[in-house]
N, C-alpha and C positions, 0 to 999 in steps of 0.2 A: 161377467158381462158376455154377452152372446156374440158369435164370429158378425151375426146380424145387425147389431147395433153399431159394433164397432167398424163395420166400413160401410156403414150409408153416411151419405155423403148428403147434407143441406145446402139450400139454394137460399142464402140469408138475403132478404130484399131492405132495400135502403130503410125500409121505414121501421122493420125489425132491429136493425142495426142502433135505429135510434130509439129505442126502448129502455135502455137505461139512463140515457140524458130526460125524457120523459120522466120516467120516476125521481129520478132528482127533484126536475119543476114540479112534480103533483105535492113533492114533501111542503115547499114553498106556496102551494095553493092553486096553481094550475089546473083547469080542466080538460076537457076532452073537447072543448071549444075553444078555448086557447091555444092550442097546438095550429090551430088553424090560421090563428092569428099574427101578425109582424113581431117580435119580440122589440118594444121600445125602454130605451133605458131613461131613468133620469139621474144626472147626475150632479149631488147632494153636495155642498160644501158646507151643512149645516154643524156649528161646533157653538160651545158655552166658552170659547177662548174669547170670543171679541162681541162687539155688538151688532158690528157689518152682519154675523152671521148668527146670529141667536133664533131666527125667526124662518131660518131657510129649511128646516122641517117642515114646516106647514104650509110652506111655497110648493116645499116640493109634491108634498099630496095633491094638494090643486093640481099641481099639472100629471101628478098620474091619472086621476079623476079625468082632466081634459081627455088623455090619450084614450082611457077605458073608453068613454065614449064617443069617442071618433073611430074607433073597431081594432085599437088595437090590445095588445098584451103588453102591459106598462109593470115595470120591477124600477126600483128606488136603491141607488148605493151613494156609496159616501167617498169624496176624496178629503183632504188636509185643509186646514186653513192657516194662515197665523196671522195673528193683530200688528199690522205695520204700527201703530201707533202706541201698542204695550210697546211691542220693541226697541222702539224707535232710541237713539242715545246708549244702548245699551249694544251689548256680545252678539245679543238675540238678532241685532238687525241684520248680520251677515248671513243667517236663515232664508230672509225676505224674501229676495231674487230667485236663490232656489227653489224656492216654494211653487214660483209660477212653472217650471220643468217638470217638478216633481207630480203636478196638480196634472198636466198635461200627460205626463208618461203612466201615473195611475191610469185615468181616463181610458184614453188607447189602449193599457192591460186590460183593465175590464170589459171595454165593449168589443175587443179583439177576440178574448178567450173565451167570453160566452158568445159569439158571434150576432151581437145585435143587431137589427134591423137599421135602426135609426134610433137618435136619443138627444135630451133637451138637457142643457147643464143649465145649472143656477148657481150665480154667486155674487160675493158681498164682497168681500176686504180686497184690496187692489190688487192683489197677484192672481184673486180668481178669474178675472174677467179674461186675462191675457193668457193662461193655464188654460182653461177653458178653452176659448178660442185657438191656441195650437194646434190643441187635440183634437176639434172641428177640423181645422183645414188640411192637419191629418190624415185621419181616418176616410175622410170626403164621404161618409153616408150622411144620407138624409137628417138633418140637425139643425138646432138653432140653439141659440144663447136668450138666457132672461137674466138683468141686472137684479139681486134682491132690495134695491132702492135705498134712495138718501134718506139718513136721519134727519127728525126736524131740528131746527136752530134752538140753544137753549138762548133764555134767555137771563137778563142782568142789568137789573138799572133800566130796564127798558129799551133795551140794545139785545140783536143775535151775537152771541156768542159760540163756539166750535172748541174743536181740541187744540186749532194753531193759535187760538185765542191763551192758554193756557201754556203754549211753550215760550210765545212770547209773553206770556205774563213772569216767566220764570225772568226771562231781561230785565224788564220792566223790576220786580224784586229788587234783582242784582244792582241796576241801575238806581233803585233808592225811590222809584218813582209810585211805587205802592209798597204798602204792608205786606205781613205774612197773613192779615186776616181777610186782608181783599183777595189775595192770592189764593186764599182757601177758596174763597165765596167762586172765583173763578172755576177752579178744582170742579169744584161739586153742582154745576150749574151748565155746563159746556155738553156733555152728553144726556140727553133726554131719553134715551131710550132704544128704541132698535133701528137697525141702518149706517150706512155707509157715511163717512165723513161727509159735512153738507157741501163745502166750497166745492169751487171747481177744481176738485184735487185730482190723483188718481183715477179714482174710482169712479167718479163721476166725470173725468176725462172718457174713460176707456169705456162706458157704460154709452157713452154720446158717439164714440168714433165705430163702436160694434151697429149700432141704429144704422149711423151714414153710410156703413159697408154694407147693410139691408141684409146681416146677420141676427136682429133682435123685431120683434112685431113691432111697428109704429109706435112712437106713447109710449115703450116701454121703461127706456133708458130715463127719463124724468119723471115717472110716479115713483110718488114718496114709499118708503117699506113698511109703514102701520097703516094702509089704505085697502079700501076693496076695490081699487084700481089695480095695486101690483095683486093681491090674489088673480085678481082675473086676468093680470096678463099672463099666469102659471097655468090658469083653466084653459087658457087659450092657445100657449103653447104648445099644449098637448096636443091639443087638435090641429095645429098646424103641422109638425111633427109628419104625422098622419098623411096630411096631404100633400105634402113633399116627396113622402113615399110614393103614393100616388099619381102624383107627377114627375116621380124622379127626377129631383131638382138637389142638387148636391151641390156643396159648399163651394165647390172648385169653378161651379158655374156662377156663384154668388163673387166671388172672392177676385176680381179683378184687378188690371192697375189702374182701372177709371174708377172703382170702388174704393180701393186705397187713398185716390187722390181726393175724395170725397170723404174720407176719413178726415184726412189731413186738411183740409179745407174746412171741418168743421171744428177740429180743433185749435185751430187759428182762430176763427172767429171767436170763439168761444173764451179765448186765453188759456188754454187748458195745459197742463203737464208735461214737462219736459220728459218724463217716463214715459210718454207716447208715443216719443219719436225710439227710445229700444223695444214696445212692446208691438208697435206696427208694424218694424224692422221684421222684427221674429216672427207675428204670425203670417207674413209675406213670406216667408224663410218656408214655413212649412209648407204653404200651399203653394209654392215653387213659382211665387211671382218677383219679378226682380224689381226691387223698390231697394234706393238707395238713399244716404245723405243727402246727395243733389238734389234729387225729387223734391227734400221737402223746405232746401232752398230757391228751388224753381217755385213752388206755389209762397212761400213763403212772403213773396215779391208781391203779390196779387191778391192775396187775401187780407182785408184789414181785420185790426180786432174790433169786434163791438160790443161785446158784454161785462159789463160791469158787475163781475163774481169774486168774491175772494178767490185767493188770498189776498190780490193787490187790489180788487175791488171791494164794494160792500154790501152784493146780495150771494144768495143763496140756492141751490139747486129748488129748493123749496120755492122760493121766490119765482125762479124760470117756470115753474111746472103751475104755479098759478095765473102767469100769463100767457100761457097757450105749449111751452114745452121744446124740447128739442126739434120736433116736428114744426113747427111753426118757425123757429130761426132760419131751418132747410130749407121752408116754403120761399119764406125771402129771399134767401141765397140762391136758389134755384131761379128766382123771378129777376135775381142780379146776374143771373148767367155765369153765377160761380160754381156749382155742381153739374154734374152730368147725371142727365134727367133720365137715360134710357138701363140702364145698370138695371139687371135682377135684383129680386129681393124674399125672401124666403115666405112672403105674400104669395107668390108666385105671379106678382105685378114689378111692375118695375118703381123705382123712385117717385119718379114723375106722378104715374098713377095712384098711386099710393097719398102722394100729397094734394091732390087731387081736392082729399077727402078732409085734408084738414083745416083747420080754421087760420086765418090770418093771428098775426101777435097781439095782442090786447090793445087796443087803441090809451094812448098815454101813460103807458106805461115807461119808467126809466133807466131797464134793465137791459135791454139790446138795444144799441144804436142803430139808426138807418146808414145803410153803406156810404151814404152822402156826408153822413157825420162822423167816424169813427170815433175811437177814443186812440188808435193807429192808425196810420195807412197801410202798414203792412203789420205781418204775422210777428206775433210777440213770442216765439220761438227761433235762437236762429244759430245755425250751424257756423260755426269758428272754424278757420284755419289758420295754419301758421306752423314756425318752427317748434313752438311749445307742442302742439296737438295737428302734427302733419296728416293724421286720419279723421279727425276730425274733436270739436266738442262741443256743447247744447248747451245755449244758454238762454236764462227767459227775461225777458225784458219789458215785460208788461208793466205800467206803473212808474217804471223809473225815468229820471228825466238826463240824470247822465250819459251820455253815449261812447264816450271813453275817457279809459283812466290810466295813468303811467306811474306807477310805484313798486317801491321794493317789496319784493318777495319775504314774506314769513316764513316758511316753513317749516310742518311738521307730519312728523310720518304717521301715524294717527290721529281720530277726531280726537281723542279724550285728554291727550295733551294739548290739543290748539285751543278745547274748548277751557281750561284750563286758563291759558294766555290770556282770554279773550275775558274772562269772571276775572282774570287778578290785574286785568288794566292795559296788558301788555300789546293791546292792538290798537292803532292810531288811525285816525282820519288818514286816508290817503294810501295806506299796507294795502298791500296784495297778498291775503291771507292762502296758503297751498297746503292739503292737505292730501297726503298721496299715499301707494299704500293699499289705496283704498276700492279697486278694481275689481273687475270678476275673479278674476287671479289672484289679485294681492291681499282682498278682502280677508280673507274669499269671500265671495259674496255680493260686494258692490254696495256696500251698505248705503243710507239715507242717509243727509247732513241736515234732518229738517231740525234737530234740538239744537244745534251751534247757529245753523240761520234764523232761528227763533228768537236766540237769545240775541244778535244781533242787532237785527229789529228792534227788540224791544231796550236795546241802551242805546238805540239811536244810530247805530252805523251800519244801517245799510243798505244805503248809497255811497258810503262813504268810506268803505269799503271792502272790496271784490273777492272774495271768497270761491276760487280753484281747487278744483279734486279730479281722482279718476273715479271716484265713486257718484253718488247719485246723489237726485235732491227730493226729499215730497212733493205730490203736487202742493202740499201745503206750503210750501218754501218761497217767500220771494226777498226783494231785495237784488242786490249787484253780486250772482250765483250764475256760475259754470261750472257743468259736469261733462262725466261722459267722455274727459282728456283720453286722448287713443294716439298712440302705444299709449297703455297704462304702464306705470314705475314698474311692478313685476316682471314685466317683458322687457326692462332697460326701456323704455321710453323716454323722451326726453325733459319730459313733467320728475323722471328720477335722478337727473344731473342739476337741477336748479340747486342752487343757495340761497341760504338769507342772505337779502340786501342787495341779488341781481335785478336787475329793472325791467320789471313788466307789463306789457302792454295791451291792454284790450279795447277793442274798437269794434260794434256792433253794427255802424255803416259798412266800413270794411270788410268787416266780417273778418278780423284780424285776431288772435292769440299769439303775442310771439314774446322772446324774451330775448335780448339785447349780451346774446354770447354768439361768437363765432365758431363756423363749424369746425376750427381746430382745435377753441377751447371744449366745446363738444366732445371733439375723439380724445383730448385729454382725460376728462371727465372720464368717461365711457371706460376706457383702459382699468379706472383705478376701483369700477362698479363693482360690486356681486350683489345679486339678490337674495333678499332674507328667504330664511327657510320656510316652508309650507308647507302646514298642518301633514302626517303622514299616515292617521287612521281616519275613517267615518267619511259622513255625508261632503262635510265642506274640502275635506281632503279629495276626494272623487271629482265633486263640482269644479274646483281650481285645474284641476288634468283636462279637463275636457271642454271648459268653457271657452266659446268663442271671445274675438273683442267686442267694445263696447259696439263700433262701428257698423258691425253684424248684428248687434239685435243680443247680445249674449247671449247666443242659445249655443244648446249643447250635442246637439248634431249636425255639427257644420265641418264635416269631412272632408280631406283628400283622399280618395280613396289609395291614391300611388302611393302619397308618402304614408298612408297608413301600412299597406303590405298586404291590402286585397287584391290588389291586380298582379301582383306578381306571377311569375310564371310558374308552371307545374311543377316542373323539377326544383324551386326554390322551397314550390308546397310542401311538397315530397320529401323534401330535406330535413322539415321540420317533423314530422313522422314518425 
């Protein structure tokens, strides 16, 4: 090499610099017109695990299709999914909860490390919607969410049928009240195809509260998933995307606590999911708005319920979306002075404006009550306090006509022994069924209790009786069901010093949980505690270390930074060196 080569000196300019991230993209199809372009991501929760998500490949084309043509440069990746409903009863459901983190922290790696412009998630099965949306409020670039849509009702006998049709057909079994052959016919008639559970479960909760936050295009959250309505709301995505950019309109501007409270105001209405008040929790968490329990006991007070959806009702997301849609209930709600009409919306219009455009609810139809009529006067979600759940716990009360109940405590420290109790007789009218245990921590995981509330149901008891956990419920889950007890049992909570046969009391006027020991039988108790061991390799071993309470939202970056040992001083840093 010549002295000449070897000390000239180049003047490397940014755009040279970026020459091998170029080649990268050209390997992926990139041109010399695309470099010009926004990099937009979509991101994919398309999997052959469930049926939520079988069809969210070809969602997701459409919406690169949209973005292509609105001018930008659209790439397609994939996070996780898993079937709440395979799971459900089983190991698997302690997976669940994590799933929505996991779904959120992929996201953020991805569109962090290739430094995306802006980018549209789509998803199906209930943890994506809330996964999703984290990583939205997040990242806070230019973004929007599309639901991949409800499955339609199967049908039987002339009746919609679902999949909580089928957990409680498992009671029903048990209880003697049908065959194994009706039971089959159940089986095989409940899912029709592709899409998200149809009641107003989860997914169809969080699919309706993302709308109300004016996170998702109008119409979105209520078209069905075998339609060329949800195609185009993917083609359209795209293009919105786009002009968000354009407008630089970022989720953080979308994402308020008048937005929130319009969330929650339509989840009320609607009957919707106890899992909405941890998945609103959380994505409030990321987007650094302070939305608390109180909050959604304060609206709670004021919004009635008026849709008649399963679980406790008897239509369908399908149902709502042929009578004018979630858009059309808002219209109302909006005309009742129950939303806040001025709130951004990733239209780049506001609420108000936006519904503007929509049509009124179908005239005679049976499926939303007018605010004059409820089927409640107030919200069919409702935060408990008390000695048992001093931080709080969610219970849904939609449907039921008992408002409280005072009985002995059952207790078991897992579902599969309660559910057990419950198939060999051993739970009576009147029990105060606890299954604990069962927590972000304790789970790990926070699993569902919707196959033990299913089977309930279906041998008749429940009303009759109240089934406590620190874990969760489906949206498919009704009946006299409280979760979400905070402290949960792994942390010594006091849901972990109960007995069988202490007497328990819930009152949903009150808003009462408490259990009838004194605070010195308490610190007895408490003295003579340890908690079980927890998992000490893998995912669910990591999740239980880091997982906030229920009360938070369980998410999993909910820091002290002091008592973590960031703020510490230099010379302690230095120590460690």
């Amino acid at each position: 090499m010549s002295k000449d080569l070897r000390t000239r000196s180049y003047a490397i300019s940014e755009d040279e610099k970026r020459a091998p991230n170029r080649a990268m993209l050209r390997a992926v199809g990139f041109t010399d017109e695309d470099f010009k372009k926004p990099m937009i991501g979509i991101a994919s929760t398309w999997s052959e695990v469930t049926p939520c998500n079988i069809h969210i490949n070809e969602l997701a084309v459409k919406a690169k299709e949209g973005a292509r043509i609105a001018g930008g440069a659209p790439m397609i990746f994939n996070t996780i999914t898993v079937s709440d409903g395979i799971s459900m009863g089983t190991e698997g459901m302690r997976y669940s909860l994590p799933s929505r983190d996991l779904i959120a922290d992929s996201i953020e790696t991805v569109v962090g490390a290739e430094c995306l412009d802006g980018y549209v998630a789509i998803g199906g099965c209930d943890k994506n919607m809330p996964g999703c949306m984290i990583a939205i409020a997040r990242m806070n670039l230019p973004s929007l969410f599309v639901y991949g849509g409800t499955i339609k009702p199967g049908k039987l006998k002339g009746e919609d049928i679902d999949i909580v049709s089928v957990f409680e057909g498992v009671g029903q079994y048990n209880g003697g009240s049908i065959d194994k052959q009706e039971l089959t016919k159940i089986e095989c008639h409940a899912c029709p195809g592709s899409g998200s559970c149809g009641g107003m479960y989860t997914a169809n909760t969080m699919a309706s509260a993302i709308e109300a936050l004016g996170m998702s295009l109008p119409g979105s959250s209520s078209n069905p998933a075998e339609t060329d309505e949800k195609r185009n709301d993917c083609h359209e995505a795209g293009k919105a995307v786009y002009r968000l950019m354009e407008q630089d309109i970022k989720p953080r501007d979308i994402l308020t606590k008048k937005a929130f409270e319009n969330a929650i105001t339509v989840v009320y209405a609607l009957g919707g999911s106890t899992n909405a008040v941890l998945h609103l929790m959380a994505i409030a968490h990321a987007a650094e708005v302070d939305l608390s329990l109180d909050d959604f006991n304060r609206l709670q007070e004021k919004v009635p319920h008026l849709a008649d959806l399963k679980p406790s009702g008897k239509y369908v997301m399908q149902d709502l979306h042929n009578i004018g849609g979630v858009q059309s209930v808002m219209k109302m709600l909006l005309k009742e002075g129950l939303l806040h009409g001025d709130c951004l919306t990733v239209t780049g219009k506001t609420l108000a404006e936006n519904l503007e455009e929509t049509a009124e609810l179908q005239e005679g139809q049976e499926i939303i009550r007018p605010v004059s009529e409820p089927l409640r006067e107030t919200g069919p979600l409702v935060v408990l306090k008390g000695n048992l759940a001093p931080n709080g716990a969610v219970a849904k009360v939609s449907g039921l006509k008992v408002k409280r109940m005072t009985g002995p405590a059952k207790v078991f420290n897992d579902e599969e022994t309660a559910t057990e109790a419950v198939i060999n007789g051993e739970i009576k009218d009147g029990d105060v069924l606890i299954i604990r245990y069962e927590g972000p921590k304790g789970g790990p995981g926070m699993p569902e209790m919707l196959s033990i509330s299913g089977i309930l149901v279906g041998k008749g008891l429940g009303e009759t009786v109240a089934l406590l956990t620190d874990g969760r419920f489906s949206g498919g889950s009704h009946g006299f069901v409280i979760g979400h007890i905070a402290p949960e049992a792994q942390v010594g909570g006091p849901i972990a010093l109960v007995q069988s046969g202490d007497s328990v009391t819930i009152d949903s006027e009150t808003k009462e949980i408490s259990v009838a020991l004194s605070e010195e039988e308490f610190a007895k108790r408490r003295e003579a505690w340890t908690p079980p061991a927890l998992p000490r390799r893998g995912a669910l071993a990591k999740y239980a270390r880091v997982v906030s309470c229920a009360s938070k939202g369980a998410v999993t970056d909910y820091f002290d930074d002091e008592k973590a040992g960031l703020q510490s001083n230099k010379k302690e840093l230095l120590s460690e060196v």
